[in-house]
C-alpha positions as CSV (number, residue, x, y, z in Angstrom):
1,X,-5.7,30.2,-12.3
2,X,-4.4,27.7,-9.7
3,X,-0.5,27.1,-10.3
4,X,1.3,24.8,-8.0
5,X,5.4,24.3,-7.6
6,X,6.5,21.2,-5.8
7,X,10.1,22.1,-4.4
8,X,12.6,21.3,-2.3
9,X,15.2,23.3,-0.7
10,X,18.4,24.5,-2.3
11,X,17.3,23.8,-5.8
12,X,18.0,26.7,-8.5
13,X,15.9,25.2,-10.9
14,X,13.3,25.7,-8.2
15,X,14.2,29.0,-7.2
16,X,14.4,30.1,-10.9
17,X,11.1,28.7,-12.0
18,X,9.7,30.4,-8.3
19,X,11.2,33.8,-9.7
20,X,10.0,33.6,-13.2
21,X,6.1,33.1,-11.9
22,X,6.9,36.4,-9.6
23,X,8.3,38.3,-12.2
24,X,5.1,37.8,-14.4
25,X,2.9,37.9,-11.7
26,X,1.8,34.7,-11.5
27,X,-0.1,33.9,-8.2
28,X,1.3,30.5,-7.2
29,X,1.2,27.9,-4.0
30,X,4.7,26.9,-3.0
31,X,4.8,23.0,-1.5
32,X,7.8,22.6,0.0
33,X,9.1,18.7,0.4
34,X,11.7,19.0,2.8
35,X,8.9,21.1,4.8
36,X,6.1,18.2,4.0
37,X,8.0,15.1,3.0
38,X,4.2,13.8,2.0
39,X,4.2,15.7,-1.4
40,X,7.1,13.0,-2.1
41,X,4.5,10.6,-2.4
42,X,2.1,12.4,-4.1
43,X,4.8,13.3,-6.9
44,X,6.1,10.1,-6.8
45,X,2.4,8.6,-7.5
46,X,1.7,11.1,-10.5
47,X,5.1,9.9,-12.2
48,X,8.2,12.9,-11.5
49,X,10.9,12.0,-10.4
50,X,13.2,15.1,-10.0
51,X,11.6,19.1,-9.0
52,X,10.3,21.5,-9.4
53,X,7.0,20.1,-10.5
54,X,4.4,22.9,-12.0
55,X,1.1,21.9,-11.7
56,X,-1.4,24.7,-13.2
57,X,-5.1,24.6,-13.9
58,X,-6.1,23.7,-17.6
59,X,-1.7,22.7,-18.7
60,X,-0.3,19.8,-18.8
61,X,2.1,19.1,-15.3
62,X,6.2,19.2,-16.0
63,X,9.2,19.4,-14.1
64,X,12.3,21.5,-14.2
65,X,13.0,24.9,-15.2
66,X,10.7,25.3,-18.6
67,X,10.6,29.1,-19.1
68,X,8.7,28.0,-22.2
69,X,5.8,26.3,-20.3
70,X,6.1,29.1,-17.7
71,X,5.3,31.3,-20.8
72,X,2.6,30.0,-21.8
73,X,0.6,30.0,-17.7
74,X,1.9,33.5,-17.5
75,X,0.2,34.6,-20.8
């Protein structure tokens, strides 16, 4: 499964949500904003407002630390 994480840096929610995937071994693709300030736009476009954004093949996007949804893409 393709999982994305929108983040920024200095963010615990980000680091937290980054840590959970690890700990479950979830393969994911970290975008960076401060690295590409594009993504900004491309967040901005599908509707978030604050990170980290999770983006995973066949769930429904959401921001912000959720271990529940995190649960649920780490089976």
């Amino acid at each position: 499964m393709k999982v994305t994480v929108y983040s920024k840096n200095n963010c615990m929610q980000c680091k937290m949500t980054k840590r959970f995937l690890s700990e479950h071994n979830v393969d994911f693709e970290e975008r960076n904003i401060n690295q590409n300030p594009e993504y900004v736009t491309y967040l901005k476009e599908q509707g978030f407002q604050s990170l980290p954004v999770v983006e995973a093949a066949g769930h429904k996007a959401f921001f912000g630390f959720r271990p529940d949804q995190l649960q649920q893409i780490a089976g």
